[in-house]
The first five atom37 places (N, CA, C, CB, O) and aatype in JSON, in Angstrom:
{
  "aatype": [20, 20, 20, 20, 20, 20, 20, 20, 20, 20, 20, 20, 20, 20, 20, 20, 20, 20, 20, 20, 20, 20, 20, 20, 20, 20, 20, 20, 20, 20, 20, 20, 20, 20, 20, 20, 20, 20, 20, 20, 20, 20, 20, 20, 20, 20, 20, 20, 20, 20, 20, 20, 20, 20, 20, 20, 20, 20, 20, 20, 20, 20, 20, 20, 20, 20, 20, 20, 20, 20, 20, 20, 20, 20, 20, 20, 20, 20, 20, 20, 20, 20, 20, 20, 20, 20, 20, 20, 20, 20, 20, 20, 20, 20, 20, 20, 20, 20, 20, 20, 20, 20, 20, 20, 20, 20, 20, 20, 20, 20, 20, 20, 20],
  "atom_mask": [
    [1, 1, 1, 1, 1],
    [1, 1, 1, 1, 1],
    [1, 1, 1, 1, 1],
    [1, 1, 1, 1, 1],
    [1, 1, 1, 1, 1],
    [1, 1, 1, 1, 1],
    [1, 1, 1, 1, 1],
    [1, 1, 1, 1, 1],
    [1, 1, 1, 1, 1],
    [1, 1, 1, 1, 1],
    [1, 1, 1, 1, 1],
    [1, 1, 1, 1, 1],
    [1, 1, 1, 1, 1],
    [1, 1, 1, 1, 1],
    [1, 1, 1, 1, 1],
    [1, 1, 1, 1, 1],
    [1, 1, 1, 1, 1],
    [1, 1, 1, 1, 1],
    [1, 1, 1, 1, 1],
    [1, 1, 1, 1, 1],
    [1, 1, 1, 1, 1],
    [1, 1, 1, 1, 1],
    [1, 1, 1, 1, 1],
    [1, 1, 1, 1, 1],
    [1, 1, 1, 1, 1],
    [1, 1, 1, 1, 1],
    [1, 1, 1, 1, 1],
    [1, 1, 1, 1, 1],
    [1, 1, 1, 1, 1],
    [1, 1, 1, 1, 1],
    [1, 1, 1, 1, 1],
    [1, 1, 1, 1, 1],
    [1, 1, 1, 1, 1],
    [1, 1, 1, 1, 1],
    [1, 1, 1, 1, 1],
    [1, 1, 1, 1, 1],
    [1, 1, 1, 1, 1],
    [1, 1, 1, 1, 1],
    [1, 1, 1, 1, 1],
    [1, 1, 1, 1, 1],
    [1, 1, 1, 1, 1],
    [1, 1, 1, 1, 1],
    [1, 1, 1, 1, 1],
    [1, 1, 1, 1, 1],
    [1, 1, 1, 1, 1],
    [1, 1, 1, 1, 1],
    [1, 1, 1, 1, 1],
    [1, 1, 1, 1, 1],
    [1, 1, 1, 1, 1],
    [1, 1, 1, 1, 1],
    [1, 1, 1, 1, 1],
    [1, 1, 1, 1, 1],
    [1, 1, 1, 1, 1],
    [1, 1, 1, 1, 1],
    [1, 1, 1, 1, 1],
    [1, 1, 1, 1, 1],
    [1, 1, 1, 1, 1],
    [1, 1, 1, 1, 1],
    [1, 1, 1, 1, 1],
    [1, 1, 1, 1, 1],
    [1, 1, 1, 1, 1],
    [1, 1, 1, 1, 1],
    [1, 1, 1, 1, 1],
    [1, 1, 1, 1, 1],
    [1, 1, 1, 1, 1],
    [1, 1, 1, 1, 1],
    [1, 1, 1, 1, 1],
    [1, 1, 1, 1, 1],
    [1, 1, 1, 1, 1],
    [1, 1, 1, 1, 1],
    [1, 1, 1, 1, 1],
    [1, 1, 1, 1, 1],
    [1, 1, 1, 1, 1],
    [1, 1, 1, 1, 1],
    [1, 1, 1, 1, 1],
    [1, 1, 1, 1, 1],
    [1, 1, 1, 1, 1],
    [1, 1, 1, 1, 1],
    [1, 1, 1, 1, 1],
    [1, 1, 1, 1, 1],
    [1, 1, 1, 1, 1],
    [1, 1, 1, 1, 1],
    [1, 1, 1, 1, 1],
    [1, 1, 1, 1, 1],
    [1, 1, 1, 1, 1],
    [1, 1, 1, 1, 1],
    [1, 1, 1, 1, 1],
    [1, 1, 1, 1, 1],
    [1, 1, 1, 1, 1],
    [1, 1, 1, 1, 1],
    [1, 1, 1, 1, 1],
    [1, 1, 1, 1, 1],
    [1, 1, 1, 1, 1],
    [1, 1, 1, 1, 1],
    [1, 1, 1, 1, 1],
    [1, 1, 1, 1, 1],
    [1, 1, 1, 1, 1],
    [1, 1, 1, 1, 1],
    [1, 1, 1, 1, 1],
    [1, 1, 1, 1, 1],
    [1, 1, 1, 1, 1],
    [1, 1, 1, 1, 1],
    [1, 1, 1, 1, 1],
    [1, 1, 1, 1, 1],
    [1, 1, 1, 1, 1],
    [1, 1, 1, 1, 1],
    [1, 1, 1, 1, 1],
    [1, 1, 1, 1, 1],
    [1, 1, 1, 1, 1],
    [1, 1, 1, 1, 1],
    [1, 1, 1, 1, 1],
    [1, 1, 1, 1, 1],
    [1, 1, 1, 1, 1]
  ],
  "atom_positions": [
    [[44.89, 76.84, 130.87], [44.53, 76.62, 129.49], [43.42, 77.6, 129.13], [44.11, 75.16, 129.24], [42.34, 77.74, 129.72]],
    [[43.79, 78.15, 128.23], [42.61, 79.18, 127.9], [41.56, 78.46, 126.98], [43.19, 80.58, 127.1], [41.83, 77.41, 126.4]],
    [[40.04, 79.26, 126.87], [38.8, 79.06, 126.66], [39.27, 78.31, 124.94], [37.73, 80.64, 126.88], [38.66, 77.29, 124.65]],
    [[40.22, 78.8, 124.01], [40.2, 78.0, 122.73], [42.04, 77.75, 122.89], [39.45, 79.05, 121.06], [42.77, 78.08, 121.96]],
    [[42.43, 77.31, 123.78], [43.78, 76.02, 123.33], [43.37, 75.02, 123.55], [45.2, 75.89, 124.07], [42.73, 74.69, 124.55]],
    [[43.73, 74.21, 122.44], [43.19, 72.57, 122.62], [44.8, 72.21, 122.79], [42.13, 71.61, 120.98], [45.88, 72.49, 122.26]],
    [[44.21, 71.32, 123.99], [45.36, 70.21, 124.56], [45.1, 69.31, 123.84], [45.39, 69.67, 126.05], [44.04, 69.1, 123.26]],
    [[46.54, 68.38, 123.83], [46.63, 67.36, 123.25], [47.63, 66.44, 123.78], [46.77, 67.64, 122.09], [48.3, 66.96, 124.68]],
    [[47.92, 65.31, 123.52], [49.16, 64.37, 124.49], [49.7, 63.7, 123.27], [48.52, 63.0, 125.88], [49.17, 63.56, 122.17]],
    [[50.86, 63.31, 123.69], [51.14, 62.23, 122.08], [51.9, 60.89, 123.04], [52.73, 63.21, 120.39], [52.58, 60.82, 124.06]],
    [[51.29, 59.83, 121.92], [51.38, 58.65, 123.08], [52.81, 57.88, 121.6], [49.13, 57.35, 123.6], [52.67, 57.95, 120.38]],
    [[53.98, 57.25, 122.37], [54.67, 56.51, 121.32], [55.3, 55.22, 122.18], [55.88, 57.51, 120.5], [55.96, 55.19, 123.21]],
    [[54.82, 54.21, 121.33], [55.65, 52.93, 122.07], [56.16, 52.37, 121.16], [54.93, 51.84, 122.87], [55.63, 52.29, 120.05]],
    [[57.5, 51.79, 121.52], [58.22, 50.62, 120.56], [58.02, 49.33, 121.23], [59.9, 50.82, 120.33], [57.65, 49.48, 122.39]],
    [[58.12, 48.41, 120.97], [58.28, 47.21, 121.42], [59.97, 46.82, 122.55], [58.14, 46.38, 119.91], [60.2, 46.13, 123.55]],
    [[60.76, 47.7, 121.7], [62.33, 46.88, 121.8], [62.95, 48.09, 121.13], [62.63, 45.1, 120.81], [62.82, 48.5, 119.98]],
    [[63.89, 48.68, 122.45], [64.47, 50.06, 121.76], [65.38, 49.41, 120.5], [65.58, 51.13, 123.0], [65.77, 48.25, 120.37]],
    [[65.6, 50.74, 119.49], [66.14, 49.97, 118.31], [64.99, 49.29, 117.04], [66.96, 48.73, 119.06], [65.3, 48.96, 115.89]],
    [[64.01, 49.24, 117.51], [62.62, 48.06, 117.2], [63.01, 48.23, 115.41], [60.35, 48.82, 117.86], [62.94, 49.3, 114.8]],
    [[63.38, 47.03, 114.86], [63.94, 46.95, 113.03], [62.03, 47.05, 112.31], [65.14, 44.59, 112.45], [61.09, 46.33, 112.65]],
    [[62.03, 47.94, 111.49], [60.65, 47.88, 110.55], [60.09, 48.87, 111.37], [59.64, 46.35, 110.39], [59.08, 49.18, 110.72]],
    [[60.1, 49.59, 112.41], [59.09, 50.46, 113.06], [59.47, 51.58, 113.05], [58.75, 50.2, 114.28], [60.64, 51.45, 112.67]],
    [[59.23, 53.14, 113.28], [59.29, 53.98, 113.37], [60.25, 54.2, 114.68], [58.18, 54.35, 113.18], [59.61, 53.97, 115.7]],
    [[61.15, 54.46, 114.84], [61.86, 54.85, 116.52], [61.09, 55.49, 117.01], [63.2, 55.68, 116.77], [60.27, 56.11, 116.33]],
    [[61.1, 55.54, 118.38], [60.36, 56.79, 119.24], [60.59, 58.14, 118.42], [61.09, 57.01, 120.92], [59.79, 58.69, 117.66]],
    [[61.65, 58.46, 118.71], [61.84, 59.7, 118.33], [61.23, 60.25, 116.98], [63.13, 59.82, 118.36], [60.79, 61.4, 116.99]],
    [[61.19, 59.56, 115.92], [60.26, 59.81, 114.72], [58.69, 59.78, 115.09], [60.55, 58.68, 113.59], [57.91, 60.58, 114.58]],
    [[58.38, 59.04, 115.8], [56.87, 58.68, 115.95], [56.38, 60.13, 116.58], [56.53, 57.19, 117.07], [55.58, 60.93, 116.11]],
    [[57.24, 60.19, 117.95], [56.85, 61.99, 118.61], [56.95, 63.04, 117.31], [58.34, 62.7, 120.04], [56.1, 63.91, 117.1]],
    [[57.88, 62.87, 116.63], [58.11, 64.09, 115.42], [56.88, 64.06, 114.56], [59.55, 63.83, 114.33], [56.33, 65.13, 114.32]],
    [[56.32, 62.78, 114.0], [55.53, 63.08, 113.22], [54.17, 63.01, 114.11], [55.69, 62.25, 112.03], [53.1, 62.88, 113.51]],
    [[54.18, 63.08, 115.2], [53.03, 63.41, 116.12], [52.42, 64.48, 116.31], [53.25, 63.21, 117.13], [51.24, 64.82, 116.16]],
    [[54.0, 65.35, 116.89], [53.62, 66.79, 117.26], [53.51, 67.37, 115.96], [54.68, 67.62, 118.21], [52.59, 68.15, 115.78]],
    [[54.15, 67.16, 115.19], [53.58, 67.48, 113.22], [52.04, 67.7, 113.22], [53.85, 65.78, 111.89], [51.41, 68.75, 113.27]],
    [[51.64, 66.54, 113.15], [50.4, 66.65, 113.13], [49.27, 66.85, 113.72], [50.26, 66.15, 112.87], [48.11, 66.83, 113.3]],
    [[49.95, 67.15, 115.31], [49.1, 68.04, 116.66], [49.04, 69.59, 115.91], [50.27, 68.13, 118.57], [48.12, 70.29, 115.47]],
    [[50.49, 69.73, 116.01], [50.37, 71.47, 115.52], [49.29, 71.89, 114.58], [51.73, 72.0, 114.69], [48.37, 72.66, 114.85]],
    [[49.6, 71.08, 113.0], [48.64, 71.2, 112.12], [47.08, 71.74, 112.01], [48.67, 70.24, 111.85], [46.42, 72.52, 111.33]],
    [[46.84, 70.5, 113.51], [45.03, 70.85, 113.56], [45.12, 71.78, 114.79], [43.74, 69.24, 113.92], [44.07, 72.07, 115.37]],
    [[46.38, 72.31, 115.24], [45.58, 73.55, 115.81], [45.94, 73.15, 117.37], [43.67, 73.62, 115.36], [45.99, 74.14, 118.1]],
    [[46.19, 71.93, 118.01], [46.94, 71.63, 119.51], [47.87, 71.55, 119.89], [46.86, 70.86, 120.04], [48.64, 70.88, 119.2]],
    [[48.37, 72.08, 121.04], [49.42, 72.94, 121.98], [49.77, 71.32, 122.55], [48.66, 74.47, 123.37], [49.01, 70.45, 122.97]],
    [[51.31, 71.36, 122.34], [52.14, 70.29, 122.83], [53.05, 70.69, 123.52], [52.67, 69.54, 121.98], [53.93, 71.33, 122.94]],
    [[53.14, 70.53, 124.64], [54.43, 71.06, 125.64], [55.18, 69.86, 125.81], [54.0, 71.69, 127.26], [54.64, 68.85, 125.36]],
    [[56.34, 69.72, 126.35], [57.37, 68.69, 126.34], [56.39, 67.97, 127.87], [59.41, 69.41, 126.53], [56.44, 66.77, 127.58]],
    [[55.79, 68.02, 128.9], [55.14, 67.09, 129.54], [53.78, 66.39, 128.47], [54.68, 67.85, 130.96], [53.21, 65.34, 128.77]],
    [[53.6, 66.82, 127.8], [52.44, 66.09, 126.8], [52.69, 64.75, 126.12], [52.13, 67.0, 125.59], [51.87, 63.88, 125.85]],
    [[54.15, 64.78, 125.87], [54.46, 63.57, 125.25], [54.71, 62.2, 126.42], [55.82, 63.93, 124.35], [54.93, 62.42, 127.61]],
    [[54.63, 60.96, 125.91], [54.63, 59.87, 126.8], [55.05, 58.86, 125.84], [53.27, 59.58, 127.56], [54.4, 58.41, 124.9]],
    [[56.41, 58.53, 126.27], [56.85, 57.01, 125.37], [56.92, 55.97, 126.41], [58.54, 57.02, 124.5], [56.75, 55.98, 127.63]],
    [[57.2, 55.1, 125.57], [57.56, 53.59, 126.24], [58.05, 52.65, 125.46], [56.47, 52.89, 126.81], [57.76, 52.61, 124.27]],
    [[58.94, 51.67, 126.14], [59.26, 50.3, 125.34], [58.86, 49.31, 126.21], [60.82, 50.02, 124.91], [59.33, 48.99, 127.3]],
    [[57.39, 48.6, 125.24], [56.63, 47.65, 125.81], [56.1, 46.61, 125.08], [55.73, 48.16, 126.35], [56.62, 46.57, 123.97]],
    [[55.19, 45.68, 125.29], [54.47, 44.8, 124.08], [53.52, 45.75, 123.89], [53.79, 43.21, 124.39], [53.23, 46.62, 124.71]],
    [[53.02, 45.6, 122.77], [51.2, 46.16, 122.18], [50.37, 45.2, 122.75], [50.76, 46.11, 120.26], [49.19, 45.39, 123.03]],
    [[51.1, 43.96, 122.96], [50.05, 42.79, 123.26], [49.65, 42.87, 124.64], [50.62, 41.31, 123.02], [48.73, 42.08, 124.86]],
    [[50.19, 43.83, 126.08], [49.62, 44.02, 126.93], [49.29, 45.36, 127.14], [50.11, 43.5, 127.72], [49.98, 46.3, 126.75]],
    [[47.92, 45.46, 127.94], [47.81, 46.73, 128.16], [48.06, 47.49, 129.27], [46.88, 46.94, 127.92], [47.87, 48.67, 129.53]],
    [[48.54, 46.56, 129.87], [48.53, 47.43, 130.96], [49.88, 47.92, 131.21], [47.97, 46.8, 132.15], [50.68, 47.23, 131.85]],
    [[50.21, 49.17, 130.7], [51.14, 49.81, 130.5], [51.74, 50.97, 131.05], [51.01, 49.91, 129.68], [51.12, 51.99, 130.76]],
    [[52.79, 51.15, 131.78], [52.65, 52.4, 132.93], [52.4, 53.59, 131.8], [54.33, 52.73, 134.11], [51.34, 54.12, 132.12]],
    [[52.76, 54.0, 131.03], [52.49, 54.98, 130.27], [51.41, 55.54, 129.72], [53.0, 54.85, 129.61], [51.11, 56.73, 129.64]],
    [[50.48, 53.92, 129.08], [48.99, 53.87, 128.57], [48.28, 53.67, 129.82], [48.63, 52.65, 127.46], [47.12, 53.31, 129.61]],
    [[48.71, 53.82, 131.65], [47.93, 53.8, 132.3], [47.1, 55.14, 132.78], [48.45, 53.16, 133.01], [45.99, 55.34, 133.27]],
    [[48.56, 56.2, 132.28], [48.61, 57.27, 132.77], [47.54, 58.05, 131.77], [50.07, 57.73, 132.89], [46.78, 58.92, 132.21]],
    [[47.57, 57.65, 130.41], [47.28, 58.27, 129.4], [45.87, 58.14, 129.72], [47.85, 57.8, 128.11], [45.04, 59.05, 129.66]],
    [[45.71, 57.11, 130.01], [43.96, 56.24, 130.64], [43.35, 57.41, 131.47], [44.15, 54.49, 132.06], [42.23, 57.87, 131.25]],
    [[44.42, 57.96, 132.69], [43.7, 58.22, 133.85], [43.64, 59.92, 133.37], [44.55, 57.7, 135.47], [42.79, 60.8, 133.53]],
    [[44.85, 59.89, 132.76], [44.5, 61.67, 132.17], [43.28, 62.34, 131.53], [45.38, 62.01, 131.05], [42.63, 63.36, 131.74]],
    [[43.25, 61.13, 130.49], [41.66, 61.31, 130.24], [40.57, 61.35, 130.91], [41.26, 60.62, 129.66], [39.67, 62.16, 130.71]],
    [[40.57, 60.32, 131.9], [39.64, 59.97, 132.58], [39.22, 61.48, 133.71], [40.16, 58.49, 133.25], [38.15, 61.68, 134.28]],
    [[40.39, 62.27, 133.74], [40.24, 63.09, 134.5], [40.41, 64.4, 133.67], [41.03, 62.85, 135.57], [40.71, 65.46, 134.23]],
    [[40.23, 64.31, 132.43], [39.68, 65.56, 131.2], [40.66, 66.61, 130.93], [38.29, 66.5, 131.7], [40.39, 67.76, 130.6]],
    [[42.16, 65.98, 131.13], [43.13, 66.66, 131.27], [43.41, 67.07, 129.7], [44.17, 65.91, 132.08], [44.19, 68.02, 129.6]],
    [[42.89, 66.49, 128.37], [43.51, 66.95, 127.27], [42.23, 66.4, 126.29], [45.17, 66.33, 127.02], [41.32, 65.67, 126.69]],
    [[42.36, 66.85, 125.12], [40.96, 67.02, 123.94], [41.47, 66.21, 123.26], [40.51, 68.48, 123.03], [40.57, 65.67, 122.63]],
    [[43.04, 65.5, 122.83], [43.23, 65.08, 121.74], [44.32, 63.47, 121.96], [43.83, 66.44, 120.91], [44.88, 63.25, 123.03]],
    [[44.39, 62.87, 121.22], [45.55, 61.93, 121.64], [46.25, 61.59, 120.38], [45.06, 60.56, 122.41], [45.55, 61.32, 119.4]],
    [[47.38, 61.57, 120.29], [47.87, 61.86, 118.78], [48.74, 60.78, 118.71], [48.62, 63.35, 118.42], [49.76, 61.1, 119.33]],
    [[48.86, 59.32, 118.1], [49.74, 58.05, 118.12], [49.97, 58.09, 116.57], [48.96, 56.52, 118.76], [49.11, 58.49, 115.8]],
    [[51.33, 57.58, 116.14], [51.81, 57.28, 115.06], [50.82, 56.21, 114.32], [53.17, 56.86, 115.33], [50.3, 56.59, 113.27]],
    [[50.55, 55.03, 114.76], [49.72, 54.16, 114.1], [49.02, 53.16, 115.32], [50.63, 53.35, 112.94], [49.37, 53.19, 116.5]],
    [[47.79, 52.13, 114.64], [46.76, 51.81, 115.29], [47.62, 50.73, 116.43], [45.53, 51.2, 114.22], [47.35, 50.71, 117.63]],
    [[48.7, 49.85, 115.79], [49.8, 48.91, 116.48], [50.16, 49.8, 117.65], [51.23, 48.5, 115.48], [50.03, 49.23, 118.73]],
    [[50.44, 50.65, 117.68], [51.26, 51.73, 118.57], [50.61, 51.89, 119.57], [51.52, 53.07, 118.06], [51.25, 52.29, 120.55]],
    [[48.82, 51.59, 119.78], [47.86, 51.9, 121.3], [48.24, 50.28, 121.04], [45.72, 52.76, 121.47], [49.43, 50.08, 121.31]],
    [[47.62, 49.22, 120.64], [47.46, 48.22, 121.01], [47.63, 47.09, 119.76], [46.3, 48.34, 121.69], [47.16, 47.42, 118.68]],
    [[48.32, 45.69, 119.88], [48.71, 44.91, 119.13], [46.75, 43.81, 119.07], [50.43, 44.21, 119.88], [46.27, 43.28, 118.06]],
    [[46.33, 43.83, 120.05], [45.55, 43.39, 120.5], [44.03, 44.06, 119.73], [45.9, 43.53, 121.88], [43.68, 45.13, 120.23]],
    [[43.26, 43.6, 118.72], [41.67, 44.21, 118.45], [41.05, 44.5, 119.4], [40.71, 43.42, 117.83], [40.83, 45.71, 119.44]],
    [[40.44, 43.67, 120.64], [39.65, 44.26, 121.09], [40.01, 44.74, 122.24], [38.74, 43.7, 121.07], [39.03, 45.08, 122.9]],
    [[41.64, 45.04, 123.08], [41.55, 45.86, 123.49], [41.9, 47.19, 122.78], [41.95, 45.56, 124.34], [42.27, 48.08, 123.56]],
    [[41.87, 47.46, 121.69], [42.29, 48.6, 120.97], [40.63, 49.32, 120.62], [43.37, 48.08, 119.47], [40.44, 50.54, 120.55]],
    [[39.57, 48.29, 120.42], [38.28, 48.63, 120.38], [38.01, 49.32, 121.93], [37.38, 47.28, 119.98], [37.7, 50.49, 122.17]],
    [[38.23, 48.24, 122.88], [38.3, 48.95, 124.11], [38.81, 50.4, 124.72], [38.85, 48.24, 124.62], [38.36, 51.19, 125.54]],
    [[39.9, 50.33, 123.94], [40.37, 51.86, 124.24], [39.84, 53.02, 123.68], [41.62, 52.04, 123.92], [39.67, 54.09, 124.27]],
    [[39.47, 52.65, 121.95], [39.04, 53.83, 121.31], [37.51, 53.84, 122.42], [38.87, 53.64, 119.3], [37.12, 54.89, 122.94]],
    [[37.08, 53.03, 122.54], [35.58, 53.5, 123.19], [36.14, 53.94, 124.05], [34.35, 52.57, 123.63], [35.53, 55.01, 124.09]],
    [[36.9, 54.02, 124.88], [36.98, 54.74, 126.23], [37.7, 56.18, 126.14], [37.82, 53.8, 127.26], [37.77, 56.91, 127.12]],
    [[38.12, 56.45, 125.12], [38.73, 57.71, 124.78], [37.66, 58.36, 124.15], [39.98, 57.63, 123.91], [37.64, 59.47, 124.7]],
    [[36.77, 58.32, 123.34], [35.51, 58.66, 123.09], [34.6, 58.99, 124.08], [35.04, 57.82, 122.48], [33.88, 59.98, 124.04]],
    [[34.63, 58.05, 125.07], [33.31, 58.32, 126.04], [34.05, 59.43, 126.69], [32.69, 56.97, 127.2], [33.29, 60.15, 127.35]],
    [[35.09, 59.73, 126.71], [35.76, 60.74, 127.84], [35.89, 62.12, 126.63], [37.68, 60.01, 128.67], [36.85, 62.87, 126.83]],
    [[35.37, 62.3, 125.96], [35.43, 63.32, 124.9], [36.82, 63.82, 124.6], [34.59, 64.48, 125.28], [37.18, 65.0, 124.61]],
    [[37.79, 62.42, 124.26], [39.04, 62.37, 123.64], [39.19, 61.65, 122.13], [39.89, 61.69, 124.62], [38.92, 60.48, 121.87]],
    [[39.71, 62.73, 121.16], [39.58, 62.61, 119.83], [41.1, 61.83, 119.71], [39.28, 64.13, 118.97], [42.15, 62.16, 120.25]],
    [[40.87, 60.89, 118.95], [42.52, 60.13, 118.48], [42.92, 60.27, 117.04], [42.56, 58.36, 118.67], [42.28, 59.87, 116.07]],
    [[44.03, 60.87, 117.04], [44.39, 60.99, 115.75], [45.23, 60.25, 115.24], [44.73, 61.98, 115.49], [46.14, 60.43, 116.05]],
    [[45.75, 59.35, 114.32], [46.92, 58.73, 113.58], [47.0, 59.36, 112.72], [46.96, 57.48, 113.17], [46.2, 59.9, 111.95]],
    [[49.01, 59.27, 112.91], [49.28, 59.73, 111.8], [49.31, 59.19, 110.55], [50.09, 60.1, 111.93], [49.15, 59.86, 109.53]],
    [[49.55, 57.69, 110.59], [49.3, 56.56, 109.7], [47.83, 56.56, 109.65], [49.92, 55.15, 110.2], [47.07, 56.31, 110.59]],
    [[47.35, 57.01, 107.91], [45.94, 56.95, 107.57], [45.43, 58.02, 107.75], [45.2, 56.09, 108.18], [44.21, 57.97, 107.84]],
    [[45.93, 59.13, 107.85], [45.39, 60.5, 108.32], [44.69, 61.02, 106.71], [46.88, 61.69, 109.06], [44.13, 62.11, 106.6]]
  ]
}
């Protein structure tokens, strides 16, 4: 990675492939990497990470990985369709944004941007 590419990851979960009222995976990554490109971060096809899971748990093989990537300063940005999409749950969704923060990881939604 050179001195100015900003990495970025894009995180998308459904509940229930098919999920009625939600965005499909496949839209959620589209309007993800949309709005990675926009501000300027490099998305390669390993950057993206889906899943079909609850919001209501976290512990998620996908959001575990996303956890430890950070944790180990692998990317600058994290780019999720909407706030439901990290977590169904307030305070572990408070939990997460603090922990993506303390690891100097910026989260972007695209919902509310």
């Amino acid at each position: 990675m050179s001195a100015k590419e900003r990495k970025g990851k894009i995180y998308a979960r459904s509940a229930t492939l098919g999920q009625e009222g939600r965005a499909p995976l496949y839209a959620q990554v589209e309007a993800c990497t949309k709005l990675a490109e926009s501000l300027g971060y490099v998305i390669g096809s390993r950057d993206i990470l889906t899943e079909v899971g609850s919001g209501s748990d976290l512990d998620r093989p996908q959001m575990n990985k996303v956890r430890l990537m950070a944790a180990n300063g692998e990317f600058d940005a994290l780019f999720v369709d909407d706030l439901a999409r990290l977590s169904r749950d307030f305070v572990d969704l408070l939990m997460l944004m603090r922990e993506f923060k303390s690891r100097d990881v910026e989260v972007h939604f695209v919902q509310g941007q």
